[in-house]
C-alpha positions, 0 to 999 in steps of 0.5 A: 621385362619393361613390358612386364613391369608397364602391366604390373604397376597398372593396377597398382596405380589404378587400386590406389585412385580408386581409394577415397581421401576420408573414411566412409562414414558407418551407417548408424544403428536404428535404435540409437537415439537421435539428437532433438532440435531446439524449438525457435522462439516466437516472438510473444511468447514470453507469457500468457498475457501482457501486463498493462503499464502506460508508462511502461508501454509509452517508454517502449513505444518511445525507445523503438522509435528512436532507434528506428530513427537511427537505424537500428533495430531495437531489442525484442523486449522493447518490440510492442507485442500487439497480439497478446491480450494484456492482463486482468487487473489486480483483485483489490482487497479493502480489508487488508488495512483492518486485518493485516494490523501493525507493521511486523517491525517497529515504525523509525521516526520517519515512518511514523510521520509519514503514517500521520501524514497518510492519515491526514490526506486519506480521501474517506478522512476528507470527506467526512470533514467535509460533511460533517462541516456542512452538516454543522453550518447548515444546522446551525446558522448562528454558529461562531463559524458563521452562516453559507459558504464563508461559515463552511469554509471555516469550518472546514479549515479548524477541522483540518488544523485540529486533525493535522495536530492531533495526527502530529501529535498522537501519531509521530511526536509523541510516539517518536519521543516515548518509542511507541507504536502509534497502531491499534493491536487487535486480538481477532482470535480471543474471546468477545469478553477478552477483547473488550477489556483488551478495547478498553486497556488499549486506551491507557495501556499499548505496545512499545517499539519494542512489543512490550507494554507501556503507557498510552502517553499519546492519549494520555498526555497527547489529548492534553497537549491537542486541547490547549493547542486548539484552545488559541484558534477554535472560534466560540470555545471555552477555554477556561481550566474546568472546560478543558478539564470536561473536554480532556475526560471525553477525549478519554471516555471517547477513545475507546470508540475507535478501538472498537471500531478496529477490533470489531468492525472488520469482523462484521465487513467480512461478512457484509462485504461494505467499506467499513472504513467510511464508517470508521472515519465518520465515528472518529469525526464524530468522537472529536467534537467534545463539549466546550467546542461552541458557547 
């Protein structure tokens, strides 16, 4: 009997080494859609090209050195990137100070200073007082200003002081006081007829902080205010009632000159392709000298 059961319980035991800890996987269908891998990053593919920043590149080149320094590997955006070709340079557009016109919304006191000051500094704004500077004391050598360079110089300095007060003026105090937009507004899409009235009324008439229409009290009391500021430095002027009087009416019979400057000229550059601002600067330089300015 213990022989029989010795035989019986063999392939029992045999049958149960055979079988496998975990089930056997099954074979999957060959139509069954197989998982995609995700592609590896390379390192430069963050764009097609890299744009071009002195500061920006020097920062990067001085923070991978200073972690390499300390033994640590810097980040993948501070890693210069040799091999990708830096971008293009911006398109410049030299118009967009002619046709984009006025700020949507209305200029706070600080910006509108800061527009006087920009007007000031502007580089075509100086070398038009410049020149015209040299023109006048190479024309006229017994001027009040005085002959060569002494005589240049001060010439260049009462034009600057008259620029500066009258962008003071025009530009940010009295606009700053009254609420109104110092900006010339343009009417690109009306009619020829239309808008010379509109280059004419814009002198006496123009736009509030709040767009509706108001007094022009920047021409109309800011000339005034220029004239007799300027009457205690100019050199040579007159300064009595009727040649003020005389100089305040040109000052007047004269703005509408660079009203028509930025309503038409940039209609003509878009054509022509030139810097009308050059032009600009020169006929504005040009409508500020009055009569009464030298004996």
């Amino acid at each position: 009997m213990a022989l029989l059961a010795a035989l019986l319980l063999v392939p029992l035991v045999l049958s149960c080494d055979a079988q496998p800890d975990s089930p056997v996987p099954q074979p999957q269908p060959t139509d069954a859609p197989q998982p995609k891998a995700k592609p590896l990053a390379t390192a430069g593919s963050t764009g097609p090209c890299q744009v071009r920043n002195a500061g920006i590149a020097a920062g990067s080149m001085a923070g991978a050195s200073a972690a390499a320094a300390a033994g640590v590997s810097p980040p993948e955006s501070t890693t210069p990137r040799p091999n990708t070709p830096p971008c293009p340079p911006p398109i410049v557009n030299w118009y967009t100070r002619f046709t984009n016109g006025p700020q949507v919304k209305p200029l706070t006191p600080p910006e509108k200073a800061w527009l006087a000051l920009r007007n000031v500094v502007d580089p075509f704004n100086v070398i038009t007082i410049l020149g015209d500077s040299a023109i006048a004391v190479g024309s006229n050598a017994y001027s009040p200003y005085g002959p060569g360079m002494p005589g240049f110089a001060r010439n260049v300095g009462v034009s600057f002081t008259q620029d500066m007060t009258g962008e003071f003026v025009n530009t940010f105090l009295i606009p700053s006081i009254v609420h109104q937009d110092p900006h010339y507004h343009r009417m690109p899409h009306a009619s020829i007829p239309r808008r010379a009235g509109h280059v004419l009324l814009q002198v006496v008439w123009t736009q509030g902080d709040n767009g509706k229409g108001m007094l022009n009290y920047a021409n109309l009391v800011g000339f005034a205010i220029d004239d007799e500021i300027s009457n205690l430095y100019v050199p040579g002027r007159q300064t009595n009632l009727p040649a003020s009087a005389e100089r305040y009416a040109t000052g007047l019979a004269s703005a509408p000159i660079d009203n028509v400057v930025s309503e038409f000229l940039p209609d003509v550059a878009s054509h022509i392709h030139v810097q009308v601002v050059v032009i600009q600067r020169i006929i504005d330089q040009v409508a500020k000298t009055g009569p009464g300015d030298a004996p």
